[in-house]
N, C-alpha and C positions, 0 to 999 in steps of 0.2 A: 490075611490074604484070601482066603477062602470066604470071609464076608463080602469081600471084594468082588469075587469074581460071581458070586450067587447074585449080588446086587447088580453087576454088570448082564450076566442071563436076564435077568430079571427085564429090567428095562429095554434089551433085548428083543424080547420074548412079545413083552408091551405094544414098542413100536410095530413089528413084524403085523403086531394084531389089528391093529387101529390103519395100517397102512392097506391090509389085507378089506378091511372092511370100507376103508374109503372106495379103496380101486371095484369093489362088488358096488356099492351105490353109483359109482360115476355109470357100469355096465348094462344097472337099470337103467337107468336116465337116457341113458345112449341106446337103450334097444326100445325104450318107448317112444322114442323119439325118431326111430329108424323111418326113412321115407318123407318125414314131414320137416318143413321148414319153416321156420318162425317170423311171421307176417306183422305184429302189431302187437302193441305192448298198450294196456288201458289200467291206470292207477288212481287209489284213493286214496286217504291217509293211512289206511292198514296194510295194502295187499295191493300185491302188483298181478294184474290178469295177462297171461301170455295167449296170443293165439296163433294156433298151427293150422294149415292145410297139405295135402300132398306137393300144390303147385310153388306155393310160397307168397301166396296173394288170394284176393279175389277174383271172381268173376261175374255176371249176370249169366243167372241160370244155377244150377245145380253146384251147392259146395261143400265136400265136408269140411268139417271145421273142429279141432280140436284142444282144449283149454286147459295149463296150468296156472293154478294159484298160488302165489308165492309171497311169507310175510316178509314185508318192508322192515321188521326188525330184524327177524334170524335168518334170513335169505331161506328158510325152507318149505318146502312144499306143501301144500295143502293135502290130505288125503281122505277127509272125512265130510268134504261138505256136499248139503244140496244145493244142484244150481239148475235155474232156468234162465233165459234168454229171448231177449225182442226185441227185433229189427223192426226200424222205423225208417222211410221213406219221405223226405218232408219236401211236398211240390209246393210251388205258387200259392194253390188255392187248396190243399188239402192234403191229408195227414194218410200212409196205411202202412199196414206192415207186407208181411208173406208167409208160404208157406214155410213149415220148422216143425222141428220133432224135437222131443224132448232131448236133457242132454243127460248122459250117462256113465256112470264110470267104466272107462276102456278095458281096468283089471282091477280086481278088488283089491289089493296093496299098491297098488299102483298111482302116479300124482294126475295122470291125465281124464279128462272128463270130455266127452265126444256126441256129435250129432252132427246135422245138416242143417243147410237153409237153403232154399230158391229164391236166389231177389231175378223178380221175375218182370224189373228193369235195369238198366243202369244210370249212374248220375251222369249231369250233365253243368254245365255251367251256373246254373240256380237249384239243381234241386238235387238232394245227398241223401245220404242214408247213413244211420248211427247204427249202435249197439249197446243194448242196455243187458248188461250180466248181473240180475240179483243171485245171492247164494245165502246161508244160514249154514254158520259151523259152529256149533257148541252152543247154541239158543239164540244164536245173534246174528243180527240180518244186516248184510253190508249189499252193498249197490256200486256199481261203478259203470259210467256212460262214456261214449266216444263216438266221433266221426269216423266213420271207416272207406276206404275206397271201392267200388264195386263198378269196372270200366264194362265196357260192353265184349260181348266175347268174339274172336273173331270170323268163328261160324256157329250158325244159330243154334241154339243148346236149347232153349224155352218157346216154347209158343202159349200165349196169352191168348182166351175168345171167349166168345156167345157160341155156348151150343145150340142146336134145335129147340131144348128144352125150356130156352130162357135162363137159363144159370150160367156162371158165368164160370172157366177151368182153367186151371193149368197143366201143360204138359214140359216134364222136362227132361231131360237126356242125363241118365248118371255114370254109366258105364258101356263098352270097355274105357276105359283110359288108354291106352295103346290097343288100336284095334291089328289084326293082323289080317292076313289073307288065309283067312279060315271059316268055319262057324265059329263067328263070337258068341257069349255070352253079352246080350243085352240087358241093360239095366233102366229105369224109366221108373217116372213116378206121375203121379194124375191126382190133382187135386180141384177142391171146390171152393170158391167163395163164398163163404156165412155170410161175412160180412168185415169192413174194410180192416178189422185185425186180424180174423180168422177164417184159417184156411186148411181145413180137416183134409186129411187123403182121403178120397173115391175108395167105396170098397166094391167087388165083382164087377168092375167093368174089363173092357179086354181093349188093348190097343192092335190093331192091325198094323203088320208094316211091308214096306216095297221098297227094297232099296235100289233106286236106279243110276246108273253111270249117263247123263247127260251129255257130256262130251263123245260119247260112247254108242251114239243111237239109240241110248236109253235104255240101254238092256237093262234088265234084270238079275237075279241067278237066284239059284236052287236051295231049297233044303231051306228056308225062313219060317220062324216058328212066331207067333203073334206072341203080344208080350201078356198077361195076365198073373193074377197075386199069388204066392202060396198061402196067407192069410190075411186075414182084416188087418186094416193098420198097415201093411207092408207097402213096400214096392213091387212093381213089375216087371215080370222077367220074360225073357223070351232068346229066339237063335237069330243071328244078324247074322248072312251069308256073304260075304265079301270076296269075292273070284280075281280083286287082280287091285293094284296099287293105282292110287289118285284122288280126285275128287267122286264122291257119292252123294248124293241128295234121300235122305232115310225119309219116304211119304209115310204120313200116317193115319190112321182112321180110328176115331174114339168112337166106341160103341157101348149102350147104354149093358145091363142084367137081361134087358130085355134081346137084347142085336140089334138092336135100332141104331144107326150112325148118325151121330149126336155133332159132329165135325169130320171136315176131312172126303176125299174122293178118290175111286178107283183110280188108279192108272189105267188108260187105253192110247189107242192110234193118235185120239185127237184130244183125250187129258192127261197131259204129258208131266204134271205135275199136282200134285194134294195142296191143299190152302193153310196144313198145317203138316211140317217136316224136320227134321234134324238136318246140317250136315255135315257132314266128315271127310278128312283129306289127312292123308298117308300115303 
């Protein structure tokens, strides 16, 4: 009787533990997951690639974008490999990608692996854009390609041009996500085309901004801080002053190391608006 009931603890004891350790794995999963919703599944015969974003989708212009690996035999997670990524844009008559930053692991025990991309168009009835994820875990180099959607945003997030300089930039809008009626925190990033697959960030240049209420007579408001880098490689940050609920049109002015304005124009009486701008409506 006393075997019994030790063998009974026993198993017990077991369960309680394995049940205990499930429920802590589901709590990762569930807190890495917090915020983000799972937009697109891209599979090869090993591994299934999941992709997340905040919004649950794409958009043209600025996206983070975040990726689990998961084996097609044990359903489990990947946590150890390297991965990069390239978006391909494929028109009529010609091939390119955009701008992207590496991708990175979110937490070092962790299954997610994160960065951004700017498709700094969107598709349209002939011409898409893919997604190519190579990775390498444990010496071995797997590949998996897909179609993905990428619709146009529904206020302008990117501006595509020719500067002054003859080079050709990107700007794109990355934050706030929920602006308020405050000073925001502005987020931005400014890049260059190399050439039609690459497209490094811009390092010391300064974005100037004005953000004006159109409906509004164009006002302005106070306290806007221009967006610039805290280091190479980074984004740009700056203060977005927002006085009141609506539509805003964010002008903006690219200017070289030098201060030269490389795109973009003052707001006055009689230019009521910049040739290159964000906008926003809350």
């Amino acid at each position: 009787m006393k075997t019994l009931l030790k063998y009974t603890l026993a198993l017990f004891l077991l369960a309680s533990t394995l049940i205990s350790c499930s429920s802590d794995d589901n709590n990762t999963t569930t807190d890495e997951l917090a915020n983000l919703t799972k937009f697109k599944e891209i599979t090869n015969d090993t591994h299934t690639i999941e992709l997340y974003s905040p919004i649950g989708s794409l958009e043209q212009g600025y996206n983070e974008i975040s990726i689990r690996i998961k084996d097609n035999i044990t359903d489990e997670y990947v946590t150890n490999a390297e991965v990069t990524w390239t978006p391909i844009m494929h028109m009529a008559m010609m091939n390119h990608s955009c701008p992207k930053s590496t991708v990175e692991k979110a937490t070092p025990n962790g299954t997610l692996y994160e960065g951004y991309i700017v498709f700094q168009m969107a598709q349209n009835a002939t011409e898409y854009w893919d997604l190519k994820v190579d990775y390498t875990l444990n010496g071995t180099a797997y590949s998996a390609t897909s179609v993905i959607d990428v619709p146009a945003s529904a206020k302008r997030r990117v501006n595509t041009f020719t500067g002054t300089d003859g080079a050709k930039y990107i700007v794109a809008y990355a934050e706030p996500h929920h602006p308020k009626v405050a000073i925001n925190d502005i987020v931005l990033g400014v890049w260059k085309m190399q050439d039609m697959m690459n497209f490094p960030v811009v390092d010391g240049y300064t974005v100037k901004i004005d953000p004006r209420m159109p409906s509004m007579g164009n006002h302005s408001s106070p306290n806007n801080v221009d967006a610039t880098q805290k280091a190479n490689g980074g984004l740009y940050e700056g203060k977005l002053s927002l006085t009141m609920t609506g539509y805003w049109k964010i002008n903006l002015q690219l200017l070289n190391a030098e201060a030269t304005v490389l795109k973009g124009e003052a707001i006055t009486d009689t230019v009521l608006e910049s040739s290159i701008f964000f906008e926003l409506e809350f």
